[in-house]
N, C-alpha and C positions, 0 to 999 in steps of 0.2 A: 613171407609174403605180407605188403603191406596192403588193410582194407580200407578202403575210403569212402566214409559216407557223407552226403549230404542232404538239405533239405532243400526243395525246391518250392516256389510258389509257385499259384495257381496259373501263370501264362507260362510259365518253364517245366510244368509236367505236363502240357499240353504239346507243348514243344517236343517233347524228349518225345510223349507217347505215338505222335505222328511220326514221327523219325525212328520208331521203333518198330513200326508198322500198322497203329492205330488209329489211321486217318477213316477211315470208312467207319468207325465205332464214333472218335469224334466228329462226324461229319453229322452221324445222326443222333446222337448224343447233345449238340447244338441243337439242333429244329427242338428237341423238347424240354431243354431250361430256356426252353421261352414261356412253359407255362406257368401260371401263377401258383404258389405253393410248392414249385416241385424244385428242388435243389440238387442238381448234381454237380459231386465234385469228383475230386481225386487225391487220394492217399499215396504219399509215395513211403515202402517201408527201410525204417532204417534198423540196424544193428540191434537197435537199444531198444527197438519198440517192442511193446506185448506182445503182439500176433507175429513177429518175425520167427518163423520154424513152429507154431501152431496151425492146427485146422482151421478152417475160415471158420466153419460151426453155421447153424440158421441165427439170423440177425431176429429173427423172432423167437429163437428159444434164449437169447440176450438181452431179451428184452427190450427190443427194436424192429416193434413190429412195426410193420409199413415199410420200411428198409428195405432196398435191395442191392446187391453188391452185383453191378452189373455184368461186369467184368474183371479179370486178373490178366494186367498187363506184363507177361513176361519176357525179356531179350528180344526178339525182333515177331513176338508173338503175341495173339489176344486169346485168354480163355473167358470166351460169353458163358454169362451164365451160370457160374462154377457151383458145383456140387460143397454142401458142406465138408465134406472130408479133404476138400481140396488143401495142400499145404500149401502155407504163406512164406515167402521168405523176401529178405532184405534184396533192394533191389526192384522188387515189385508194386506196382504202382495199381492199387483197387478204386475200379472206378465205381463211385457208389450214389443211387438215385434217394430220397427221400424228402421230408420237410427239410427246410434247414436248420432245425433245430435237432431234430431227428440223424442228421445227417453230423452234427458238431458233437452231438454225444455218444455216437459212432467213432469220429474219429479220437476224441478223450479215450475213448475205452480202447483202440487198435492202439494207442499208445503206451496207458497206464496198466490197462487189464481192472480196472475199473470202472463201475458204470457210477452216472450219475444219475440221482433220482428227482424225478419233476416236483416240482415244488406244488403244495394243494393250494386253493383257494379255501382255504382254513382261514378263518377271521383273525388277525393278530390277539395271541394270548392264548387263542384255542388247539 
């Protein structure tokens, strides 16, 4: 059995997620990255990523608090809401609300299994 993964950008996992049954998640998911501050995207998971066959986990026991993974978009289904324990697998496209910064070192870490840590306003040298 051959596996095929790909990466999609942000207008092609919106594409795919409508098409999969997540127009009504996208539909309201649009009316609020209208706000300022608030960045929602979407992860789509591949083979090689971190979280592909791990628990979702709380994105604030990761250290990303403010984070919320809205939904887990799977085959022609949406899980709102998902419970930490929820399993992640390849294929699955997490839609997730935050800062955008909060939101980009989310997806770093659903990749790497890696967090990155925010830089202080430490005076250079200190």
């Amino acid at each position: 059995m051959t596996k095929v993964s790909l990466r999609l950008s942000e207008d092609e996992a919106h594409t795919l997620a409508e098409l999969l049954g997540g127009t009504q998640i996208t539909e309201s998911l649009t009316a609020l990255d209208q706000i300022p501050g608030l960045s929602i995207d979407w992860f789509s998971v591949d083979y090689e990523d971190y979280i592909a066959g791990q628990q979702l986990g709380a994105p604030g026991d990761r250290g990303f608090v403010g984070l919320t993974v809205v939904a887990v978009v799977r085959g022609d289904s949406a899980n709102p809401a998902p419970a930490p324990d929820f399993k992640v697998f390849p294929g699955d496209t997490l839609v997730v609300a935050g800062t955008p910064e909060k939101v980009a070192k989310a997806f770093a870490f659903f990749r790497t299994g890696e967090t990155v840590r925010a830089t202080t306003d430490a005076p250079p040298g200190g």
